[in-house]
C-alpha positions as CSV (number, residue, x, y, z in Angstrom):
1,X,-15.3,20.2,-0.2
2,X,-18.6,18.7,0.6
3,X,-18.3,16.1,3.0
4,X,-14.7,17.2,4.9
5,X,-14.5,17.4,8.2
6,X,-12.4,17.8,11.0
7,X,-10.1,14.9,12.0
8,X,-11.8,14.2,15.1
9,X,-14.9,13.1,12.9
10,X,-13.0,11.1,11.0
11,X,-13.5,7.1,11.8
12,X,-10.4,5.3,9.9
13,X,-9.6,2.0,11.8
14,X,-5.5,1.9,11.7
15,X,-3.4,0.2,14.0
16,X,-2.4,2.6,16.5
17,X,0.2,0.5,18.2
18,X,2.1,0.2,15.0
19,X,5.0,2.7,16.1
20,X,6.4,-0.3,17.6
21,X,6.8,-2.5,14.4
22,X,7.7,0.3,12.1
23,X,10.2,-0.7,9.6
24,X,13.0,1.8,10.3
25,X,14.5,1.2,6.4
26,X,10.8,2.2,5.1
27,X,10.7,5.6,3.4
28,X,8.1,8.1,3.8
29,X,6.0,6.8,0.8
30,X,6.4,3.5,2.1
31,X,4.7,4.6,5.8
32,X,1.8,6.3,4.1
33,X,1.1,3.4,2.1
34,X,1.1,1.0,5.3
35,X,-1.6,3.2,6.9
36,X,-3.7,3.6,4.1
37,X,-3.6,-0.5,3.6
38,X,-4.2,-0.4,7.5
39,X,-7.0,2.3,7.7
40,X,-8.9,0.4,4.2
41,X,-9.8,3.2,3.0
42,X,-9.9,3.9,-0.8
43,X,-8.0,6.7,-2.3
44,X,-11.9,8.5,-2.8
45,X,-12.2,8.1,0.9
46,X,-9.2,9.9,2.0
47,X,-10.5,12.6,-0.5
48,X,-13.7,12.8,0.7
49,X,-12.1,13.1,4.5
50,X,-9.6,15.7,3.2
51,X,-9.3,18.6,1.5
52,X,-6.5,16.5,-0.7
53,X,-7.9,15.5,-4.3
54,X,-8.1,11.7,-5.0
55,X,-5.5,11.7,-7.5
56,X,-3.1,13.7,-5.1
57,X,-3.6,11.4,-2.9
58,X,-2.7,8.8,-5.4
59,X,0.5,10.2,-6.4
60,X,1.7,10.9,-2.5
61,X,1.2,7.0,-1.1
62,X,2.7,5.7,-4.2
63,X,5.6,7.9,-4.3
64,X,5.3,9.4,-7.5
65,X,5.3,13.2,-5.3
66,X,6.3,14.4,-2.4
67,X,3.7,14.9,-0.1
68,X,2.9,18.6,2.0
69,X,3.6,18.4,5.7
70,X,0.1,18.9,6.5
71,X,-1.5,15.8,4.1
72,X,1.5,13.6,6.1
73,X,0.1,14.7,9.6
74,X,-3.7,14.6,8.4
75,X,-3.3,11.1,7.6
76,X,-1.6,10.0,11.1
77,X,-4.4,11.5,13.1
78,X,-6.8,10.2,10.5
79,X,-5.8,6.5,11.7
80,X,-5.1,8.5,15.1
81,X,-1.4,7.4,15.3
82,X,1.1,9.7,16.6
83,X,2.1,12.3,13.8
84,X,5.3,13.0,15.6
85,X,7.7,10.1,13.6
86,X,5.8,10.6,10.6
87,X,6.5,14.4,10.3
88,X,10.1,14.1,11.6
89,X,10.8,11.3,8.6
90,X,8.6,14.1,6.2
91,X,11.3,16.4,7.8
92,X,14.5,14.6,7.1
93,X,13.6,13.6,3.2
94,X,13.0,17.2,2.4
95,X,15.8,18.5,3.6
96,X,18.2,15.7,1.8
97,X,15.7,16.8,-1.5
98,X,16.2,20.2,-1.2
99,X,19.7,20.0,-0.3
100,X,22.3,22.2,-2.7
101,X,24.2,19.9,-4.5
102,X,27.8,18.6,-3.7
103,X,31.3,20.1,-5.6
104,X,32.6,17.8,-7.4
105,X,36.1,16.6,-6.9
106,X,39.2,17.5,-9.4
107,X,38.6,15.4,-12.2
108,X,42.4,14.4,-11.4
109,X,44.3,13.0,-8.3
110,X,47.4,14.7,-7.1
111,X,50.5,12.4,-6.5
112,X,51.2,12.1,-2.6
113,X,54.7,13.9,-1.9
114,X,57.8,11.7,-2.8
115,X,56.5,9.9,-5.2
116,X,57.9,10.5,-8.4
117,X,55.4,10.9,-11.1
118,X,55.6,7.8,-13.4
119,X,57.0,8.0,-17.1
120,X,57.6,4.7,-18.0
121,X,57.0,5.1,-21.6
122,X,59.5,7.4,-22.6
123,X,62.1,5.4,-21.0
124,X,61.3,2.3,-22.9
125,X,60.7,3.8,-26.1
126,X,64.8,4.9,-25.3
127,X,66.2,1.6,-23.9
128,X,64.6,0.0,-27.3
129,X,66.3,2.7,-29.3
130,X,69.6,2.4,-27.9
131,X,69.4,-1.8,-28.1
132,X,68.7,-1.5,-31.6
133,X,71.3,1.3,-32.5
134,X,74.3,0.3,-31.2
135,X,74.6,-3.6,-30.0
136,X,77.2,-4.1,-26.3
137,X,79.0,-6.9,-26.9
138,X,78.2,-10.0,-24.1
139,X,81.7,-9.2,-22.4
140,X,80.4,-5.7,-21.7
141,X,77.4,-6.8,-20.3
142,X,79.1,-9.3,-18.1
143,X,81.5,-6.5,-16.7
144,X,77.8,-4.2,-16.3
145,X,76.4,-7.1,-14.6
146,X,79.7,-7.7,-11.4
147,X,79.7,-3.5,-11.3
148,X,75.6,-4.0,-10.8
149,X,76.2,-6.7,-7.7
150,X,79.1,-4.8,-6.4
151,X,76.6,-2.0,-5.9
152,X,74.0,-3.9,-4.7
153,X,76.0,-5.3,-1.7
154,X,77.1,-1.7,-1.7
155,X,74.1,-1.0,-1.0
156,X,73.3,-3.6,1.8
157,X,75.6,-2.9,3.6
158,X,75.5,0.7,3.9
159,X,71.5,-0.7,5.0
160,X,72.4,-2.8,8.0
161,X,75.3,-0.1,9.1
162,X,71.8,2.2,9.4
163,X,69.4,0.0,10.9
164,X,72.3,-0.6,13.3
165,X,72.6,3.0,14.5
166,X,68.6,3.5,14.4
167,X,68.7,0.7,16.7
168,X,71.4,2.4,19.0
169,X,69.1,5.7,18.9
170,X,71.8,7.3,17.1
171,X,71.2,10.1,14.3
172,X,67.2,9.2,14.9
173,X,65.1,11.2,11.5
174,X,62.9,13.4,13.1
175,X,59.0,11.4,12.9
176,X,57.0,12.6,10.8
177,X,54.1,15.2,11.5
178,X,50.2,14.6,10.8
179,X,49.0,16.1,8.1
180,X,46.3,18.6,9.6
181,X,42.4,17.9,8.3
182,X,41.0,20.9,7.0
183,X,37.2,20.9,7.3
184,X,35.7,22.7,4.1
185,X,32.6,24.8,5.5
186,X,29.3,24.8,3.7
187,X,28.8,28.4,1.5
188,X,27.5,30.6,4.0
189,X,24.6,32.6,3.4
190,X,24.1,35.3,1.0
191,X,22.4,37.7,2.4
192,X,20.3,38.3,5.5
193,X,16.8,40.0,6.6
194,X,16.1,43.3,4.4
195,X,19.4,42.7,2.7
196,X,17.5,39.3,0.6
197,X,14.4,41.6,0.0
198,X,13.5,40.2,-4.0
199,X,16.8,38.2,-4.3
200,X,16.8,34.3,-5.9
201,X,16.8,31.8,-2.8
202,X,18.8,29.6,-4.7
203,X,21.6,32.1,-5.8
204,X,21.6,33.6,-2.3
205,X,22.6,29.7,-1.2
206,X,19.2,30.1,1.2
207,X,17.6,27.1,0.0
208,X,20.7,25.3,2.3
209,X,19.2,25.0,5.7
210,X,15.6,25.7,4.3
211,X,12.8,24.2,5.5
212,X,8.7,23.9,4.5
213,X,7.1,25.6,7.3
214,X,3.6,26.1,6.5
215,X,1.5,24.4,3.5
216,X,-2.2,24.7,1.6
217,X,-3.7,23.5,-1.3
218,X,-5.7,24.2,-3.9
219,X,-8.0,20.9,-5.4
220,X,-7.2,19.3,-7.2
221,X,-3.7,19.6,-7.3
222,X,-1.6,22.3,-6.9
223,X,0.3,22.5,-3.2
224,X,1.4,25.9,-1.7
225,X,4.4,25.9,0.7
226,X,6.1,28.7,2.7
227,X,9.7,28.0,3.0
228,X,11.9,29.7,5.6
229,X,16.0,29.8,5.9
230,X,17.1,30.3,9.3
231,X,20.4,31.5,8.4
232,X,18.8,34.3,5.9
233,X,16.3,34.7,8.1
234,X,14.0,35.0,4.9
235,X,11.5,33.9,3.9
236,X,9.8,32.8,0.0
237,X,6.1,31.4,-1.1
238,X,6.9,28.2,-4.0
239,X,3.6,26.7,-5.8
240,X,4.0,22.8,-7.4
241,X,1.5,20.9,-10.0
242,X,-0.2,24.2,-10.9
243,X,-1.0,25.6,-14.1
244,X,0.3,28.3,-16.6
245,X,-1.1,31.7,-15.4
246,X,-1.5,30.6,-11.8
247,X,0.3,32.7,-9.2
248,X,2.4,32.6,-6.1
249,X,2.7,35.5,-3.2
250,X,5.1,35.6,0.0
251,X,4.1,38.4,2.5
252,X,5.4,39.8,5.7
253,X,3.8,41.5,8.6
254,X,6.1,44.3,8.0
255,X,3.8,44.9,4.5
256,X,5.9,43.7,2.5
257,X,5.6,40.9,-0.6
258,X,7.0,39.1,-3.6
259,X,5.0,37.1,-6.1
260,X,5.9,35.4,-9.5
261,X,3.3,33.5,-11.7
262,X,3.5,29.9,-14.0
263,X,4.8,30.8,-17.4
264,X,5.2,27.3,-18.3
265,X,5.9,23.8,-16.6
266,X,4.0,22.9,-13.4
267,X,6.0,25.0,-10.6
268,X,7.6,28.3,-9.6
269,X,8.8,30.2,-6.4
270,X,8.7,33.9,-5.3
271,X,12.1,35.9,-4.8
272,X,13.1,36.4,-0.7
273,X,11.3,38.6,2.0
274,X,12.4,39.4,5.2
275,X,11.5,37.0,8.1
276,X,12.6,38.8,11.3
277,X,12.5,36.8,14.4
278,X,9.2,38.6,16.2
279,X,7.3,38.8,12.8
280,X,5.1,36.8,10.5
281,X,5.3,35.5,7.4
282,X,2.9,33.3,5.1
283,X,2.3,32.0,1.0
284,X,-0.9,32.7,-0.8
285,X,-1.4,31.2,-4.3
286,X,-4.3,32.0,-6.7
287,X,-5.4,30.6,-10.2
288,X,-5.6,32.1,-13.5
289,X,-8.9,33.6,-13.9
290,X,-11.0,32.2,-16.6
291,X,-12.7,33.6,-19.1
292,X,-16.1,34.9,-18.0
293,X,-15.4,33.9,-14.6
294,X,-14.8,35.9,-11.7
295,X,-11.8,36.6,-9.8
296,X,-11.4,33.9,-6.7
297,X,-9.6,34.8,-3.8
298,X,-6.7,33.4,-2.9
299,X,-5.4,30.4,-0.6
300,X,-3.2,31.4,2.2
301,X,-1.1,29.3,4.6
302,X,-0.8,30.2,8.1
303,X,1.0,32.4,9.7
304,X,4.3,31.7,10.7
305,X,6.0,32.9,13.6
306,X,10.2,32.3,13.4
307,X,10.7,33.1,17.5
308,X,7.5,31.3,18.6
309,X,8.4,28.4,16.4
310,X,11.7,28.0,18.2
311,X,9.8,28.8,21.6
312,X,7.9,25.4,20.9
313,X,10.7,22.9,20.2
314,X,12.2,20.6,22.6
């Protein structure tokens, strides 16, 4: 795009220092749109700095989309702030965005043991029955009423005589034991390496620990990311805001790769390739060709290396 450069040339005048005075409850749409009111730049200028589209840019600050990892980072050095918070906030809402969602509980609760299940009903329904069928006269109610209080003191007193030998540490009940906590695992994976070659991320519960590794773009909107599982150790290419016809490709080092194409809405990912530790991996995506125009090549993410990624971390 005519007049992008590198970020070096790029002269934005942002706060640096404002690291220090970040609001910590401020998500990642919110800390774009506080450098871009800091840098004053216009949406047209960010364009003309990036290879982002204007309207892309639009949609990211305001957070109508979620941005690529690489328009986040692009836009702290543009201001030439340190990318490192940015990208680990970029980090954290898309892994709670692309996070599997969570089993529902029983659409019931279970009565804790000992307590008798309630069935109130049934026993009024037969007191009223058996007031209105045969009357007790008030003589018998007065004889029910000295039997009811003889067994209450009954009742008392057989109380006290036990709190007394508790007290004594005679005939102690044994106490009771914890109920253990059983910690439910996540689903592990469904497959590994070779074993995911063409499978669905999502059915093969990849898409879990998945993260966006590498991203590109193609103006004016459509945004390519790689996305890699550790715990498959696979890899899969996924295009967003692209047209029908428009394709996606995931390839290895190893030769192999997987592709899919837009048959309708805006988005669509490739089926798994392998990722081995020592290899590479990276997404390409290509539009439809038009009519009387000729082919274009395709836009390819880097490389992406799983062992020298790891190699780099802290």
């Amino acid at each position: 795009m005519d007049g992008a450069g590198s970020d070096r040339d790029l002269d934005l005048e942002c706060d640096v220092d404002r690291d220090a005075d970040r609001d910590v409850d401020r998500d990642l749409a919110g800390e774009l749109l506080a450098l871009k009111k800091e840098s004053g730049a216009s949406f047209a200028r960010l364009s003309q700095k990036t290879h982002y589209a204007k309207s892309s840019w639009e949609r990211w600050v305001n957070g109508k989309q979620f941005p690529p990892r690489d328009a986040v980072e692009s836009l702290a050095r543009l201001c030439g702030t340190d990318p490192g918070p940015l990208l680990a906030l970029w980090d954290t809402e898309d892994a709670r965005r692309t996070a599997p969602a969570p089993v529902p509980d029983s659409d019931e609760a279970e009565p804790e043991a000992g307590e008798p299940a309630e069935a109130t009903a049934p026993a009024e329904a037969g007191e009223s029955a058996a007031a209105e069928e045969s009357p007790v006269p008030a003589r018998r109610n007065r004889r029910t009423l000295w039997g009811s209080l003889a067994a209450a003191a009954l009742l008392v007193a057989g109380a006290g005589a036990y709190t007394v030998a508790a007290l004594s540490g005679e005939d102690k009940p044994p106490a009771p034991k914890p109920t253990p906590v059983v910690k439910v695992a996540g689903p592990a994976a469904g497959c590994t390496l070779a074993a995911c070659e063409g499978r669905d991320p999502k059915k093969m519960n990849c898409g879990a620990d998945a993260v966006t590794v590498r991203t590109g773009s193609i103006p004016p909107d459509l945004v390519i990311e790689l996305r890699y599982s550790g715990a498959c150790k696979a890899a899969w290419g996924r295009i967003s805001f692209a047209e029908v016809g428009a394709t996606v490709l995931v390839n290895n080092s190893d030769g192999a790769a997987q592709a899919d194409v837009v048959h309708y809405d805006r988005d669509v990912y490739t089926p798994l390739i392998a990722a081995p530790d020592h290899g590479s991996v990276f997404a390409c995506a290509a539009l439809p060709k038009k009519k009387g125009a000729e082919d274009t090549a395709p836009t390819c993410t880097g490389r992406f290396i799983p062992s020298q990624e790891r190699a780099r971390q802290p």
